[in-house]
C-alpha positions in Angstrom: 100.7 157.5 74.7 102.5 154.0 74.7 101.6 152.6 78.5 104.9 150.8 78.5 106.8 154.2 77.8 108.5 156.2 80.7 108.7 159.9 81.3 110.5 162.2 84.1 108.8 161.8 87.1 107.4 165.2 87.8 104.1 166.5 86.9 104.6 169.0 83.3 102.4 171.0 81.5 103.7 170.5 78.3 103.9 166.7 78.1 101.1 164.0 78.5 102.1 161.7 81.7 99.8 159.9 84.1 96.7 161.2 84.9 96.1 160.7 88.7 92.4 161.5 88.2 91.9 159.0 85.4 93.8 156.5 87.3 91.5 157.2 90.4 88.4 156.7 88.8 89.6 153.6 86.2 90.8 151.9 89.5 87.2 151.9 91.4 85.5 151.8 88.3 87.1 148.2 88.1 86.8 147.6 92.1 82.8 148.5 91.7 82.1 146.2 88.7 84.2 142.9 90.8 81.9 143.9 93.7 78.7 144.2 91.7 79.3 140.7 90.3 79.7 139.3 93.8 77.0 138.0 96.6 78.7 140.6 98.6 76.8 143.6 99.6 80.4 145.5 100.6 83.9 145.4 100.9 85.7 146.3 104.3 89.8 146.5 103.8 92.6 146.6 106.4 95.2 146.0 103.5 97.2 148.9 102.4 97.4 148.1 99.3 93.6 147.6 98.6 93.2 150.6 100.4 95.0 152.4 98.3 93.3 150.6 95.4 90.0 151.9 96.8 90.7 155.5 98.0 94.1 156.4 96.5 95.1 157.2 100.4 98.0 157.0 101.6 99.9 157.6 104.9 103.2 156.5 104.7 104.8 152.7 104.9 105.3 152.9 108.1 101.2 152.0 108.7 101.7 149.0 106.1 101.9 146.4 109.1 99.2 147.8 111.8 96.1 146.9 110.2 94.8 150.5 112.0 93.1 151.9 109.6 90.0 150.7 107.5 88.5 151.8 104.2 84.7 150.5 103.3 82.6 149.9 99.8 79.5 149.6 99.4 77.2 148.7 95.9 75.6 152.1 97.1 78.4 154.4 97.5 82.4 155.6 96.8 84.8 155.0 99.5 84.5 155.8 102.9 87.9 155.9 105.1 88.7 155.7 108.6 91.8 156.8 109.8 95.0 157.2 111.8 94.4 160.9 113.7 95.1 163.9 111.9 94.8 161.7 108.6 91.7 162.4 108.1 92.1 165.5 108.9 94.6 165.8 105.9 92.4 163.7 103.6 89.6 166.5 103.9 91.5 169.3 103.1 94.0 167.4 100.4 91.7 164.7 99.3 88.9 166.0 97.8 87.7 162.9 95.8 86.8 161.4 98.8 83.9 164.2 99.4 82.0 163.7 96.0 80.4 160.4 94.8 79.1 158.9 91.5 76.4 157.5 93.8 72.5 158.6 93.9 72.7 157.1 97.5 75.3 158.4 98.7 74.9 161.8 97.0 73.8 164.9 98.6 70.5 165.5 97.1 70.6 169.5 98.1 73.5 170.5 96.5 74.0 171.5 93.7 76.3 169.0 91.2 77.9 169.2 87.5 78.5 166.2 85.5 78.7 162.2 86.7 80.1 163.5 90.4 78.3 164.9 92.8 78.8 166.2 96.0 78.5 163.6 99.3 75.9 163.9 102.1 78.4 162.9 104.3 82.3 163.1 103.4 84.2 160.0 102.9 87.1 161.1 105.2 86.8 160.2 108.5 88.4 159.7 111.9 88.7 156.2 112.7 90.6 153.5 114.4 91.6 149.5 115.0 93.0 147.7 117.9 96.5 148.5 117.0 97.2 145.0 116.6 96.3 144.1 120.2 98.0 147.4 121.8 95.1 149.1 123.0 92.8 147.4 126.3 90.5 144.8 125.4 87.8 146.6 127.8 88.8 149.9 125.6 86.0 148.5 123.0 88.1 149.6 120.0 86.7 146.6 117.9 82.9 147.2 118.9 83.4 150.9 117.7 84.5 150.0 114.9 81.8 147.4 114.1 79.4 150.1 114.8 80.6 152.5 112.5 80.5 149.7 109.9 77.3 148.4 110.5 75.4 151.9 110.7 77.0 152.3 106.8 75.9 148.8 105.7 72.3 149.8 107.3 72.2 153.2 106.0 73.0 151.7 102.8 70.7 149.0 102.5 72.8 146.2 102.3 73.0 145.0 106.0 71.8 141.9 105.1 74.6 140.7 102.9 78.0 139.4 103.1 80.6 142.0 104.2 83.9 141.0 102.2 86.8 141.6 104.3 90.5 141.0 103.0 92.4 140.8 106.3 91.4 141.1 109.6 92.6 141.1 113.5 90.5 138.7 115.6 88.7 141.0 117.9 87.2 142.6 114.6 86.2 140.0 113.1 84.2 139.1 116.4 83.1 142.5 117.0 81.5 142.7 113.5 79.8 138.9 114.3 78.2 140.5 117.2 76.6 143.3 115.4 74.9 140.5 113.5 77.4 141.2 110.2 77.6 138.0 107.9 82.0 138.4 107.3 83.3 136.5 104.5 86.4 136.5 102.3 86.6 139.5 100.1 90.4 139.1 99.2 89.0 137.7 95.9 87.1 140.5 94.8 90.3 142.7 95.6 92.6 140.5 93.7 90.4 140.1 90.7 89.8 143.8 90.3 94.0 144.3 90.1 94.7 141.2 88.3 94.5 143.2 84.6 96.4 146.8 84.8 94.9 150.2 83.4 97.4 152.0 81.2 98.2 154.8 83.7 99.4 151.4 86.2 101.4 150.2 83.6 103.2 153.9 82.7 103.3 153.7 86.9 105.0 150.2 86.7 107.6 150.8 83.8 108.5 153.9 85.6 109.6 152.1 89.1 111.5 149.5 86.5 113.5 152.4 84.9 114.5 153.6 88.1 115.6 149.6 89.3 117.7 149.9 85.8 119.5 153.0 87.5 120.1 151.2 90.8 121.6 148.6 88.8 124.0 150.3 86.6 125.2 151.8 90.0 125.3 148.2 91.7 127.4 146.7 88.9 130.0 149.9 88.6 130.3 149.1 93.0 130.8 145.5 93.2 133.8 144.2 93.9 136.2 141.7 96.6 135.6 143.3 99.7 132.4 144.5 99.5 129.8 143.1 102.2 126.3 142.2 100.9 124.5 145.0 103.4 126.7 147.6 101.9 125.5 146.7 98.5 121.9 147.0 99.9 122.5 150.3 101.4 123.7 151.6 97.7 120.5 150.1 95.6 118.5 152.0 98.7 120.0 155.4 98.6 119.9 155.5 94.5 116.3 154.6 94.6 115.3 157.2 97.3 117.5 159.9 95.0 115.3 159.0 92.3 112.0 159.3 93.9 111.2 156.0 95.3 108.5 156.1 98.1 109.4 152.6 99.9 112.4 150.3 98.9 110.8 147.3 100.8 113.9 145.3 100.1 116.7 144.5 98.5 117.9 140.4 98.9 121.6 140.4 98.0 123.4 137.0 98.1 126.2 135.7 97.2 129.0 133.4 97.0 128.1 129.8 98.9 124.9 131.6 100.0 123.5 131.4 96.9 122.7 128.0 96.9 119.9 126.8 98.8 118.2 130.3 98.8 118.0 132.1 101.5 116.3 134.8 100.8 117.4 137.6 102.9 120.9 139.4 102.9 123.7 139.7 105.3 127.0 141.1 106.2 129.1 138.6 104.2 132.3 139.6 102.4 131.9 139.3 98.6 134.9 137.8 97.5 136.6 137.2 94.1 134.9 134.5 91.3 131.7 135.1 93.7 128.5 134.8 92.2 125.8 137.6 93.8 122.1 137.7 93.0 119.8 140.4 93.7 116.3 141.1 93.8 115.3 144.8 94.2 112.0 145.8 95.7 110.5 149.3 95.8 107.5 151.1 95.0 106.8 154.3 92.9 103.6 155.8 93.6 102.5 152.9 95.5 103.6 150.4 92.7 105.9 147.8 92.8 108.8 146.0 91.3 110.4 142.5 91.6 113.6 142.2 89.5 116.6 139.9 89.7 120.1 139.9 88.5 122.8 137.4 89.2 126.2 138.8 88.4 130.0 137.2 89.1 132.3 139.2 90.8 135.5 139.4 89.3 135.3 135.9 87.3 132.4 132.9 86.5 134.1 129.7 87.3 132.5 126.8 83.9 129.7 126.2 86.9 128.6 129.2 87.5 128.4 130.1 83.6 126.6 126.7 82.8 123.6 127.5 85.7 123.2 130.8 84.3 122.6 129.6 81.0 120.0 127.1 82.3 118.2 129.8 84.0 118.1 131.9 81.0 116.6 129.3 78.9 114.0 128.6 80.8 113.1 132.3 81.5 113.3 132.8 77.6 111.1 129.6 76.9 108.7 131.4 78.9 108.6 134.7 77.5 108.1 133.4 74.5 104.9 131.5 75.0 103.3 134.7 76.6 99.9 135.9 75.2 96.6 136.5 75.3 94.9 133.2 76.0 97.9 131.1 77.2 97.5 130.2 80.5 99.5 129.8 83.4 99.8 126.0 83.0 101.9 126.6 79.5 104.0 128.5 81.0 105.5 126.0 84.0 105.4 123.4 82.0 108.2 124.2 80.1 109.9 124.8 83.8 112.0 122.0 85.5 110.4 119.7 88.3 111.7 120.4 91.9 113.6 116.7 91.8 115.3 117.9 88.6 117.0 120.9 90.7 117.5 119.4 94.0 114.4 119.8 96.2 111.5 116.3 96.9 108.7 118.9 95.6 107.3 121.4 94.1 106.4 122.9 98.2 110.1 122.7 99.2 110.9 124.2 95.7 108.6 127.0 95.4 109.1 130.4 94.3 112.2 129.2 92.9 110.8 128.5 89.4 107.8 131.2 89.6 105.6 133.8 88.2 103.2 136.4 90.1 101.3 139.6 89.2 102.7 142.5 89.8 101.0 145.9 91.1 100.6 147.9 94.5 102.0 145.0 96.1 104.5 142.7 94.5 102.5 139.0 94.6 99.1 139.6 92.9 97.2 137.6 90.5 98.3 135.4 88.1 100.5 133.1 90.1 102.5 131.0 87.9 104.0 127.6 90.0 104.4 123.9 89.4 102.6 123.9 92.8 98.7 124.6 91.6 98.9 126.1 87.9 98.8 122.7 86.0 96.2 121.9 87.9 94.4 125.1 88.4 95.4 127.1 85.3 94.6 131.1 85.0 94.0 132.8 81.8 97.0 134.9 80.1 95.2 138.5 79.6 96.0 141.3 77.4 96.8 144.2 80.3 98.4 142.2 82.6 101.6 142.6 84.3 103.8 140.0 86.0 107.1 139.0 87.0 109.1 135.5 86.0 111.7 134.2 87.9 113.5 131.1 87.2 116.9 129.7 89.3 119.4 127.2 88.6 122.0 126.0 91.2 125.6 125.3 89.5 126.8 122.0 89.4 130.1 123.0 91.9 127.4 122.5 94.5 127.5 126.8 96.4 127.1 128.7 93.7 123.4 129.7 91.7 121.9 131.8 89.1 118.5 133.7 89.6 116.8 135.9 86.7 113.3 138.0 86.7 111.8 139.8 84.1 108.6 142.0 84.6 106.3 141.8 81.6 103.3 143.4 80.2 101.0 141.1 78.4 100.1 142.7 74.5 97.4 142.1 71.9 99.6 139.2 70.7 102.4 138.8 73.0 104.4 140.6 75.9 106.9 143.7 76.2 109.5 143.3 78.8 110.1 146.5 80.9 113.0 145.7 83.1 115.9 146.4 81.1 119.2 146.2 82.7 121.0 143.5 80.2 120.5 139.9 81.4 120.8 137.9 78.6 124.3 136.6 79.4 126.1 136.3 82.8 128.0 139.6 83.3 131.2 140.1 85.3 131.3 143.5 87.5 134.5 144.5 89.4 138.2 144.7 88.3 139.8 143.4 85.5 142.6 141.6 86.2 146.4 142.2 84.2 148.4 139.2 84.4 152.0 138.5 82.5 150.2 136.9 80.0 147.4 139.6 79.3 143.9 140.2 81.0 143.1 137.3 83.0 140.1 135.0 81.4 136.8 136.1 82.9 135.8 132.6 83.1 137.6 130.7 85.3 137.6 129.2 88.8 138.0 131.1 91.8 140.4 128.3 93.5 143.3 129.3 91.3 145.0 125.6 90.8 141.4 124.5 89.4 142.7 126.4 86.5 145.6 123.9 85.4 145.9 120.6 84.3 147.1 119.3 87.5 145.0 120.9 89.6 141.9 119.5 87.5 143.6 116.1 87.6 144.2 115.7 83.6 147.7 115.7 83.8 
């Protein structure tokens, strides 16, 4: 099975697809080897996403921004989750991966077991709770609780005396874990290093959310046209995506026309109007993974401007791509990217994310991160299995308008496949074509109308 293939999204009994359980076990399998090669004892995360790396759990995206529930790892057991109400109710009947364990430790010793998993002496779905970001009464003692319940499984486990890796945490925790005499240190690392190279049931996951972004884009460039407001064109990219299956469209930036340049990153009501440029970067997850994928298009007409910065921007996304591979690092890659002065910005800090790279997985910025901000001095290793996202941008020389481009690639035995694949490798025009006297109107031209005669450019 090609990992970079894609396949209907339903589960068949005729055709090989992803297997859930393989990616399950390949995912901690990786998460237990990072945390065995730590100082750290265990792993405590609030993050969804690591969460979810750790105990494929999942309640919905609504829960992404609480930090209220809490998932814990130890060198001497599977996962153990805490959380939200009747979620763990739901995890024990619909979960059952969380109630047997590879571990001798954490294994029941009385029951009887086939094969590497065994049942649990105590299941690892559980009713649990944070602070709710503040919501609940200091003197309600939510954050000692929990620092109890973690501290009894770091005791019970034998590793009480060393570092507890958290990713992210809400004050009160943190202290609350202090005062039970917990050691609390930065485990975002250990988290970051497990996802940084993908499994091939990730990467079937991760084409699969890119084949449906192609989808929302054929539909986006059949809708655009004068007259259509950039939250409108958000609101169609949203609905395809959720007819397709998508479990969270976490945003769709639509810009356009003078917007475009400085970035602004975030959409608004503005009328799209005709010889506008319009970017777009489309956001979603499928099964809890992610894309990142820009297109610029030109609505109706490219004025010489807008045509020149796209070309920019597709050179340098192209000079990238094609130094991708195993054992090139991060540092190759910018360097054949402009410097922030050459594009209009006093550094790279003011500049960044403009000219960028960044994994790609359950959440959308993972490991590598490819910038002119650290990468030539801190350089990461290129590795086969890896799967990130370039993004270049170049503003056009009329001063409003800009291109923007991202590809997502997967990183091969000696190079890279791309696997977003709506066509970007010239500027294209979406909306009407225009029928003058003379015949179709030139697609390339300048949206102030005079600009498009001798006199009005002044070489009469």
């Amino acid at each position: 099975m090609k990992s970079t293939g894609s396949t209907g999204t339903n589960a068949v009994d005729w055709e090989e697809r992803v297997d859930m359980e393989r990616l399950r076990d390949a995912r901690l399998a990786r998460l237990k080897e990072k945390l065995a090669a730590s100082d750290l004892g265990a792993l405590l995360a609030f993050d969804f996403s690591n969460i979810r790396y750790m105990s494929a759990t999942h309640i919905g995206t609504w829960a992404m921004d609480k930090l209220i529930r809490f998932s814990l790892l130890t060198r001497h057991t599977d996962p153990i989750v805490w959380d939200f109400g009747s979620a763990a109710k739901h995890h024990a009947l619909y979960n059952p991966w969380l109630d047997v364990t590879t571990s001798e430790m954490d294994a029941d010793p009385h029951a009887p077991h086939e094969g590497a998993k065994r049942p649990r002496l105590e299941s690892g779905a559980r009713a649990g709770i944070s602070t709710l970001r503040g919501a609940f009464p200091p003197d309600a003692e939510i954050a000692a609780d929990l620092a109890r319940k973690i501290k009894r499984e770091l005791e019970k486990f034998g590793v009480a005396d060393e570092p507890l890796g958290v990713d992210v945490i809400e004050l009160p925790v943190l202290m609350a874990l202090q005062a039970e005499g917990i050691k609390v240190v930065d485990g975002q690392q250990v988290f970051m290093e497990a996802r940084r190279i993908k499994t091939p049931d990730e990467i079937r996951l991760l084409t699969q959310a890119c084949s449906m972004v192609d989808a929302a884009y054929e539909e986006l460039y059949r809708y655009l046209r004068p007259g259509v407001r950039e939250n409108e064109a958000v609101g169609l990219v949203a609905k395809t995506l959720y007819d397709l299956g998508s479990e969270y469209v976490e945003g769709v930036n639509a810009i356009s026309g003078e917007r475009c340049s400085p970035h602004p990153h975030v959409f608004s009501d503005r009328v799209i109007r005709p010889g506008d440029p319009a970017f777009f970067d489309i956001l979603h997850s499928w099964n809890g993974y992610r894309t990142c994928y820009y297109r610029t298009f030109a609505v109706g007409s490219a004025s010489s401007a807008q045509r020149d910065a796209y070309t920019r921007a597709r050179e340098y996304m192209d000079r990238a791509i094609a130094l991708v591979k195993p054992g090139a690092t991060t540092a190759d890659i910018v360097e054949v990217w402009p410097t922030a002065q050459e594009f209009g910005f006093p550094d790279e800090m003011a500049a960044f994310a403009l000219q960028y790279g960044h994994g790609v997985g359950l959440s959308i910025w993972e490991k590598p991160i490819f910038s002119r901000l650290t990468s030539l001095d801190h350089p990461e290793t290129i590795e086969e299995g890896m799967v990130f996202a370039l993004e270049t941008y170049w503003p056009s020389a009329d001063g409003w308008g800009a291109a923007r481009i991202e590809e997502e690639v997967v990183v091969t035995t000696d190079g890279c496949e791309v696997i977003t694949k709506f066509p970007a490798e010239e500027l294209l025009v979406a909306g009407p074509r225009y029928i003058a006297v003379g015949g179709p109107l030139n697609l390339e031209r300048d949206s102030q109308s005079h600009k498009n005669t001798v006199w009005g450019r002044g070489e009469a």
